[in-house]
N, C-alpha and C positions, 0 to 999 in steps of 0.2 A: 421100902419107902420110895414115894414117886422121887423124880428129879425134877428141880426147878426149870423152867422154858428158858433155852441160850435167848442171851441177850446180843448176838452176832449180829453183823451185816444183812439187812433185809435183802432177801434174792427175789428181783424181779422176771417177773416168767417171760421167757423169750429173747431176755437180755443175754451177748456173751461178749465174749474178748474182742473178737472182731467186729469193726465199727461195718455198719452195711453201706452198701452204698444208697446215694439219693438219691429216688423216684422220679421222674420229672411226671407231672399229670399232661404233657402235650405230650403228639405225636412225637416219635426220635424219628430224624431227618439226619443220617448223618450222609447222606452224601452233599448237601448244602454244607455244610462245616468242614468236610476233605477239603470240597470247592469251590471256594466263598466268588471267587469270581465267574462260577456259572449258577448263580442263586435266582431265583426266581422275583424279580419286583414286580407290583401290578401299578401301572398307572392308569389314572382317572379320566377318563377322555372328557376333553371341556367340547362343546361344540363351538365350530366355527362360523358366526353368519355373516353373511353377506352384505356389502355396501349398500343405503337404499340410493336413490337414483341423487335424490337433495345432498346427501353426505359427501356420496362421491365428487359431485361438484364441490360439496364443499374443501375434501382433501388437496384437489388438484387445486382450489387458490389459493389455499394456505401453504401449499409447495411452493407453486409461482411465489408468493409471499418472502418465502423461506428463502429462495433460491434469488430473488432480486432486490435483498437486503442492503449487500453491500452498495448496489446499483443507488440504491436510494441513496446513501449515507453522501457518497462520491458525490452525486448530485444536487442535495443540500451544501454540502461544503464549498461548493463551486459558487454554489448563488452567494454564500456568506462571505467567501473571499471578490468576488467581481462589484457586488454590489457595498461592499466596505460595512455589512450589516453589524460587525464588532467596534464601529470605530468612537461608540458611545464609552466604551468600557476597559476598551484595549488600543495601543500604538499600533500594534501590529498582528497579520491576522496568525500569526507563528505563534505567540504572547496568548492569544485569543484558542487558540486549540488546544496551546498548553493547560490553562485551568478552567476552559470547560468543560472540554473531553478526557483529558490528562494525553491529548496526542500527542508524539515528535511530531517535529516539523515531516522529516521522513515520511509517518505515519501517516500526517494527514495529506501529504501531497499523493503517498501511492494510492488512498480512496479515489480520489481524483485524479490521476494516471489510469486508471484501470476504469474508473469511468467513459473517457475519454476512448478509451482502445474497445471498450464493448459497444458503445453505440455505433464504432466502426467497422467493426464485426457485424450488426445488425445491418450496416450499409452498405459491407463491400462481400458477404459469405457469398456462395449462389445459393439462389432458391429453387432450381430446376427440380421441384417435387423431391428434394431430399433435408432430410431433416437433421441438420446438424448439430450436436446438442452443445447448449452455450455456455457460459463461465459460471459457476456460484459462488465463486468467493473472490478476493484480489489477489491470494496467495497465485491462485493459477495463472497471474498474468502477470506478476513480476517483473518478471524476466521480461516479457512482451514489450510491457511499458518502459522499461528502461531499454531495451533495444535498439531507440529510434526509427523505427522502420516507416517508409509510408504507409498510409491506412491499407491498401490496397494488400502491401504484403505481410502485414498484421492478419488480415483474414485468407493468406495463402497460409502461413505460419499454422495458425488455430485446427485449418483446416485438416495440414497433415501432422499434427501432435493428437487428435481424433481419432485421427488413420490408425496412428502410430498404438494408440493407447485399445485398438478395439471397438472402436466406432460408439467409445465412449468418453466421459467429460475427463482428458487428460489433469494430468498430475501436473505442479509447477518444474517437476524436474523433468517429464519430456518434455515442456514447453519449452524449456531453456534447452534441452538438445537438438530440437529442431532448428534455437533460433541461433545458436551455435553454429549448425550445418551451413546456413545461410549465410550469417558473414562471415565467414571464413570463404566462400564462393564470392564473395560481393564486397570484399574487404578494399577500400577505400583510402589513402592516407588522407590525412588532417593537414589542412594547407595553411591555417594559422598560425600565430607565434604570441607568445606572451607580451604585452606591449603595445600590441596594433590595436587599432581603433576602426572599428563597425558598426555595421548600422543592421538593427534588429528586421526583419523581415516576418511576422506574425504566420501569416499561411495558414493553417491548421493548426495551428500550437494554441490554448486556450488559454496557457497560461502567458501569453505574449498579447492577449486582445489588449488592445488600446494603446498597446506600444509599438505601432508602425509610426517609423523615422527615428527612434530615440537611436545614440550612439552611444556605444560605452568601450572600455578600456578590455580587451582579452585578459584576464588573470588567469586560466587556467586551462590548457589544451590536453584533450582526453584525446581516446581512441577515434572516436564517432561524436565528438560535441567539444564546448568549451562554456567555460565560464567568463560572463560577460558583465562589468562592473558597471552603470548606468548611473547617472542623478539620486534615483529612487531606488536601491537594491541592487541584489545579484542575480541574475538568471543566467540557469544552464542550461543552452540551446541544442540541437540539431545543427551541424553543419550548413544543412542548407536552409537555415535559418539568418543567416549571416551573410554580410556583403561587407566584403573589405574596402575601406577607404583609399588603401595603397598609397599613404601619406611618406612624405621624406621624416627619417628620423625626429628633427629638429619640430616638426609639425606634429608627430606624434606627442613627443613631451611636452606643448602647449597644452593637445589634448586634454595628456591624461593630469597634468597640474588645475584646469581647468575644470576635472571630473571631482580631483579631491576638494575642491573649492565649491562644489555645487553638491557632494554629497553632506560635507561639512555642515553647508546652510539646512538642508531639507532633514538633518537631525534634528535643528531647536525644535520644538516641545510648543513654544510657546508663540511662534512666525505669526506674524499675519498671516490672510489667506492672499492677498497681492502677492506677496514673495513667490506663491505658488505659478503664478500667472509668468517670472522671469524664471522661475526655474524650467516649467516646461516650455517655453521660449527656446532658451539657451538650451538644453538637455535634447533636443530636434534638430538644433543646427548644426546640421555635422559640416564647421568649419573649420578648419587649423588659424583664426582669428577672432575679436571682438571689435566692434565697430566703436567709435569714441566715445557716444553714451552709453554703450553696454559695459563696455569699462567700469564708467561712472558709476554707473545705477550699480553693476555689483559692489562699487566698494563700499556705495554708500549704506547698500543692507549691511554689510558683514560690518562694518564701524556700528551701526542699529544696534548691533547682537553683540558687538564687541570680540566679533572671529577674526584673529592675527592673520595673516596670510602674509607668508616670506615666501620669493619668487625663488626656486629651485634652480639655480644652474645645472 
């Protein structure tokens, strides 16, 4: 008698205990996988063409463009603060950069300082057929600007921070080690004092147009400047921006009681425009007195406005 067919484990042909290994169907490269970092990449070559003649002019203004940004900005702000073109909207043109540019005061004066110092650079570099290359930003002239130097050695400065840098557009920090080197060679002392009284001398300072003859109070004596308390505001001058009165004590505190008395009046808000006409009157006469009706006339503004004024011993 046959025997019934095992009902056991189907055995598949080929199959055994040990698992094989896996085929890859690519070529095996093992030396790329020993050493992955001498593997072979293949890059796509893009071609490079060439500027047409129109483009390339066109690159080189939009440079120029690029490069005499700041120049512009400085130069705008200038005309906005001389010509009072904020005074529809703002008291002041500090108030006035504040919310429409979001500038510091700081910020918008150094566009304007560094304006000032590159067109003197364009005035004072030499042009002997060498080509000096010039500032693109205000960063690079910082330092320059706050230096006080004459124009003249503004563009000695520029010239060897250029040098210095590779006869290329210096950094703000050689700019400042040049202008380091120089006063320290040229160093000067400050012949002012806190308390004296001056009279503004404009020169080349642009932020001083239209204030030749005012006189103001010293409030603060730097290294190379001071700050000078006027009728109309603060400015901080250049040394030789300045002419001492060389007043007796006693003449000086007329002065400067007479400064807080006329800065007092040119705060209201609300003055006539007359009052303007005795401020800059009195604010130009650099005298240690008031003549009988200059007396008069001011007290009778300040009782106007209702401004107390007690005589300081």
């Amino acid at each position: 008698m046959n025997k019934p067919p095992s009902r056991g484990k189907k055995v598949i042909p080929g199959a055994s205990g040990k698992p094989k290994p896996a085929i890859d169907s690519a070529p095996e490269n093992t030396f790329g996988q020993d050493n992955p970092a001498s593997a072979t990449i293949t890059v796509t070559a893009v071609e490079v063409t060439g500027l047409t003649e129109e483009e390339q002019s066109l690159r080189l203004h939009l440079e120029r463009r690029v490069e005499r940004a700041f120049l512009e900005a400085g130069q705008a702000l200038m005309e906005l603060r001389d010509r009072r073109l904020y005074r529809s909207t703002h008291r002041t043109f500090e108030e006035y950069c504040r919310d429409r540019f979001n500038y510091s005061r700081d910020a918008a004066y150094l566009k304007i300082s560094a304006t000032v110092v590159y067109e003197n650079l364009q005035k004072f570099l030499p042009t002997n057929g060498r080509q000096i290359p010039m500032p693109t930003n205000e960063r690079q002239l910082r330092f320059l600007a706050k230096a006080e130097l004459e124009p003249a050695m503004q563009a000695n400065v520029w010239q060897q921070a250029v040098e210095q840098a590779g006869n290329k557009i210096p950094s703000g920090r050689i700019v400042k080690d040049v202008v380091d080197r120089i006063r320290e060679r040229t160093k000067v002392s400050n012949p002012h004092h806190v308390g004296e009284i001056c009279v503004l001398l404009p020169k080349d300072n642009p932020d001083l147009r239209g204030k030749a003859g005012y006189w103001g109070v010293v409030s603060h004596v730097g290294e190379y400047s001071c700050t000078v308390q006027t009728w109309d505001g603060d400015y901080t001058v250049k040394i030789e921006h300045l002419k001492s009165l060389e007043l007796l004590d006693e003449d000086c505190q007329f002065m400067q009681q007479l400064c807080v008395r006329l800065r007092q009046l040119h705060q209201v808000a609300s003055r006539d425009s007359s009052v303007d006409w005795l401020l800059q009157g009195l604010g130009k006469q650099a005298k240690p007195y008031l003549s009988s009706l200059q007396a008069k006339l001011l007290a009778a503004v300040e009782r106007e406005y209702k401004l107390v004024w007690k005589q300081q011993k």
